[in-house]
PLY file of the C-alpha trace (Angstrom):
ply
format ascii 1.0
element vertex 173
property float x
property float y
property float z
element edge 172
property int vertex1
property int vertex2
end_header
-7.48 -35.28 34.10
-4.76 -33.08 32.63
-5.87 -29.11 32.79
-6.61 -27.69 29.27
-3.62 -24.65 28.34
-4.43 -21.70 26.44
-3.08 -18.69 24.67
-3.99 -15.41 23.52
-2.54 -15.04 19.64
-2.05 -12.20 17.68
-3.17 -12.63 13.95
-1.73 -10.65 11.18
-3.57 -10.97 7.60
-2.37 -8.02 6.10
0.58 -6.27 6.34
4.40 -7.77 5.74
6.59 -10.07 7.08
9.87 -8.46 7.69
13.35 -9.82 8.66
15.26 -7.47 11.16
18.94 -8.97 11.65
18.84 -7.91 15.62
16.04 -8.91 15.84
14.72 -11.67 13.48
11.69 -12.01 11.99
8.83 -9.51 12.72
5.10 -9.22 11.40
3.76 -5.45 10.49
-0.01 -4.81 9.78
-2.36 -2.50 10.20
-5.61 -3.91 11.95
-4.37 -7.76 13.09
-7.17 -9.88 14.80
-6.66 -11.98 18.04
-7.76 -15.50 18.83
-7.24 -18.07 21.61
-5.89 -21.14 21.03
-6.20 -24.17 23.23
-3.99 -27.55 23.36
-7.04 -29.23 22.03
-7.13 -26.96 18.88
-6.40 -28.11 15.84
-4.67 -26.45 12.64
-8.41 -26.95 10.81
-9.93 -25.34 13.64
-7.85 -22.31 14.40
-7.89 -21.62 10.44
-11.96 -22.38 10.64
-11.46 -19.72 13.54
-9.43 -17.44 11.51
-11.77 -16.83 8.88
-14.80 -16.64 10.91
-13.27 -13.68 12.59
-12.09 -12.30 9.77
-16.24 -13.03 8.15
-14.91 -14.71 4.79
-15.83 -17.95 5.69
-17.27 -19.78 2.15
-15.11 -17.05 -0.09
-11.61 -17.17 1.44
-9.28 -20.08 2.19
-5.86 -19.96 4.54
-3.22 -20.80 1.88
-0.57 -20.96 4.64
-0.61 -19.76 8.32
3.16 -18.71 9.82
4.17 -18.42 13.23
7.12 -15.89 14.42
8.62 -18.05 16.74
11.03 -16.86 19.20
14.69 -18.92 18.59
16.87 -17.34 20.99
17.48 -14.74 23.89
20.08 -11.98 22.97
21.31 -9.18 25.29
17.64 -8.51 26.91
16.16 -9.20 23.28
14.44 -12.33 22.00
14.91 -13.41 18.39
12.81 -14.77 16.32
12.49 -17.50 13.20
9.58 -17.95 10.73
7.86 -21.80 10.40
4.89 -22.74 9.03
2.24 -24.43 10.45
0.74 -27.20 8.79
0.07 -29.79 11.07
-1.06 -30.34 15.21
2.49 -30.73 15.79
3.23 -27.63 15.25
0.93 -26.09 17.24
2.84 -28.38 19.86
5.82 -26.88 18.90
4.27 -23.24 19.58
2.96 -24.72 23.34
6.50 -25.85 23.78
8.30 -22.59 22.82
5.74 -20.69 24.77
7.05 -23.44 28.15
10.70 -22.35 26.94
10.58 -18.20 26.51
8.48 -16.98 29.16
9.38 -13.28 28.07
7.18 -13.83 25.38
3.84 -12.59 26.19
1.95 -12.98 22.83
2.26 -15.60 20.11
2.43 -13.88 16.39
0.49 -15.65 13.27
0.38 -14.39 9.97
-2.31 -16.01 7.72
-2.25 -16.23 3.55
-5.32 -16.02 2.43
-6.77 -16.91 -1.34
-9.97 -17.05 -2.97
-12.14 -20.27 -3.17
-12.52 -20.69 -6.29
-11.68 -22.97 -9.09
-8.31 -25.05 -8.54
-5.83 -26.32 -10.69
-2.35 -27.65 -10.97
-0.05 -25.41 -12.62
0.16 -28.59 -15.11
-3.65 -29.05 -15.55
-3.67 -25.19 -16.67
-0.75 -25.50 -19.21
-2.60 -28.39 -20.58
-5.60 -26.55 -21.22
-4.00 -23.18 -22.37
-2.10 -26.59 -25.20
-5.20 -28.37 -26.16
-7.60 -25.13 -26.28
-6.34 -21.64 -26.19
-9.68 -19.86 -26.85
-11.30 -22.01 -24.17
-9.56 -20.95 -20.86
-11.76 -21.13 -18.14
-11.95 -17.23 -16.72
-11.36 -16.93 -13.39
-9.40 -20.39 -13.10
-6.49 -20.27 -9.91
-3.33 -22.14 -9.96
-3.37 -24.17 -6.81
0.00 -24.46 -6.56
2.52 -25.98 -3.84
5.81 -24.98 -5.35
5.20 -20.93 -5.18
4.44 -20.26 -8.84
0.86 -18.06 -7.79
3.27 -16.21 -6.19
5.85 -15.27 -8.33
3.51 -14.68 -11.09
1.78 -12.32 -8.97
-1.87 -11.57 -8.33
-4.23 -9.03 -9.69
-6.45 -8.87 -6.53
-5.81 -5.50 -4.73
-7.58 -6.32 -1.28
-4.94 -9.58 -0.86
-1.62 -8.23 0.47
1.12 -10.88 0.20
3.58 -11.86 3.14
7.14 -9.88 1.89
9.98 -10.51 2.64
12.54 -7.38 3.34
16.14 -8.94 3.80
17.99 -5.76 4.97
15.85 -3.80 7.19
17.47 -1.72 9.50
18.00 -2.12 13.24
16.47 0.87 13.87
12.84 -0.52 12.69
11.33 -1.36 15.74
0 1
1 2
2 3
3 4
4 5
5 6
6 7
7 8
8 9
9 10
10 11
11 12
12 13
13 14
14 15
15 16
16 17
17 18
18 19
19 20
20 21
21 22
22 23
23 24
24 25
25 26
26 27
27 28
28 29
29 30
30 31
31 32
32 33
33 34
34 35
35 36
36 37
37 38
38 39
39 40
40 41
41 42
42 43
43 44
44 45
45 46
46 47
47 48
48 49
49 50
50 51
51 52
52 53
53 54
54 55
55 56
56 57
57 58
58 59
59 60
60 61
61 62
62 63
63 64
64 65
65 66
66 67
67 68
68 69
69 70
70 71
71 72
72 73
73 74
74 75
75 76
76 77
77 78
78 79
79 80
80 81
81 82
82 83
83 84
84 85
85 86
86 87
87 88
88 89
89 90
90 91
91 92
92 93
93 94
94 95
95 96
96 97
97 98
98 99
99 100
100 101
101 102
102 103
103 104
104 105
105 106
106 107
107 108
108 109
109 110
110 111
111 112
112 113
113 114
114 115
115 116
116 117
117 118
118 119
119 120
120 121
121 122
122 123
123 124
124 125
125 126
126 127
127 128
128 129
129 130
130 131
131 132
132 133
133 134
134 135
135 136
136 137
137 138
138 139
139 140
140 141
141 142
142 143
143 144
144 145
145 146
146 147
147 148
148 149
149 150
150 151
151 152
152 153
153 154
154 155
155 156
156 157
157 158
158 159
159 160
160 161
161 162
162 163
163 164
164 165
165 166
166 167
167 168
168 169
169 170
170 171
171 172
């Protein structure tokens, strides 16, 4: 019987996601959470984890989950990329970059959360805005895959979205 591997992982919810060009991508927050994660976990688990921690199990839902994920070793610094995990493969993928890049003590996650709430397709919602514009449902979400929640924005203050900052300095530890 194979012995069970684990990791400590440090999860950002708030906060940004930054891109550094020395030193890749990097997650800032204010008060991230930490889990373990074992080779048996799966993606529903660790995001069942996730908001448990967190307590909004029931009114929250993880939207997407990243990981910073170190891509290279340069001159005493490691470098990282952004991916996002969706499936039990890629929690493999972590376990196997953790095997590769032994400097790196602690795995980064940053988790998108939304409301649970009402979904619809972008399409479903244009359809009912067409066939009855007094009767829009209040409170309806867009679930939507292609990024259109996000570029419309969103009017809830306590949700901080992931942003992106393509120049930061080198300086910006």
């Amino acid at each position: 019987m194979s012995k069970e591997i684990s990791f400590f992982a440090l999860v950002h919810y708030t906060g940004k996601i930054k891109k550094n060009s020395r030193l890749g991508i990097r997650f800032s927050s204010t008060e991230p959470i930490n889990v373990f994660v074992r080779s048996s976990t799966t993606v529903a688990e660790l995001q069942n984890t996730i908001l448990q921690k967190l307590g909004v199990t029931g009114s929250k839902r993880v939207a997407k989950l990243f990981c910073r994920a170190p891509v290279v070793v340069v001159s005493e610094h490691v470098k990282y990329g952004l991916f996002v995990v969706q499936s039990d493969i890629d929690l493999e993928v972590i376990f196997h970059c953790r095997s590769d890049f032994l400097e790196v003590r602690t795995t980064e996650l940053y988790v998108k959360l939304v409301k649970v709430g009402d979904k619809r397709t972008f399409g479903e919602l244009v359809a009912a805005v067409a066939n009855s514009p007094h009767n829009v449902p209040r409170g309806a979400q867009i679930s939507d895959p292609e990024g259109i929640e996000e570029a419309l924005g969103d009017d809830d203050e306590d949700d901080e979205e992931p942003e992106f900052i393509a120049g930061e300095s080198d300086d910006d530890h």
